[in-house]
C-alpha positions, 0 to 999 in steps of 0.5 A: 643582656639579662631581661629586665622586669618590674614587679610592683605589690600591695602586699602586706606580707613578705613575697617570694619570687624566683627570677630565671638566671637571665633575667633581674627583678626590680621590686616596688612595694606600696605595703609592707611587704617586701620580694625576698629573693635572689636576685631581686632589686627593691627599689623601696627607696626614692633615691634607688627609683629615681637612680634607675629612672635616670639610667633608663630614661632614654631606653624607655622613651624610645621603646614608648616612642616606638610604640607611638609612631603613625604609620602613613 
């Protein structure tokens, strides 16, 4: 399984980033700019964002529960 990582910019100019073969960018912009590489989702769209949302909802609310456990 390929390592997941999100990059979120404020940049007003194009960026570019290079992702190691196991692994995927996502990209949210809040400016203009935009993460113009291979490999690179950018999700500047909302109906991209919440498909991803979706598809990683119950991934993610374990791993923050995970991290929330008190432990006796």
């Amino acid at each position: 399984m390929k390592k997941r990582s999100l990059v979120i910019t404020k940049s007003t100019k194009d960026m570019r980033l290079q992702a190691s073969p196991n692994e995927i960018l996502y990209s949210y912009n809040f400016k203009q700019g935009t993460l113009c590489s291979e490999g690179v989702i950018n999700f500047n769209n909302a109906k991209l964002l919440n498909d991803l949302a979706l598809v990683e909802k119950q991934d993610y609310t374990d791993f923050i529960y995970s991290k929330n456990r008190i432990i006796p």
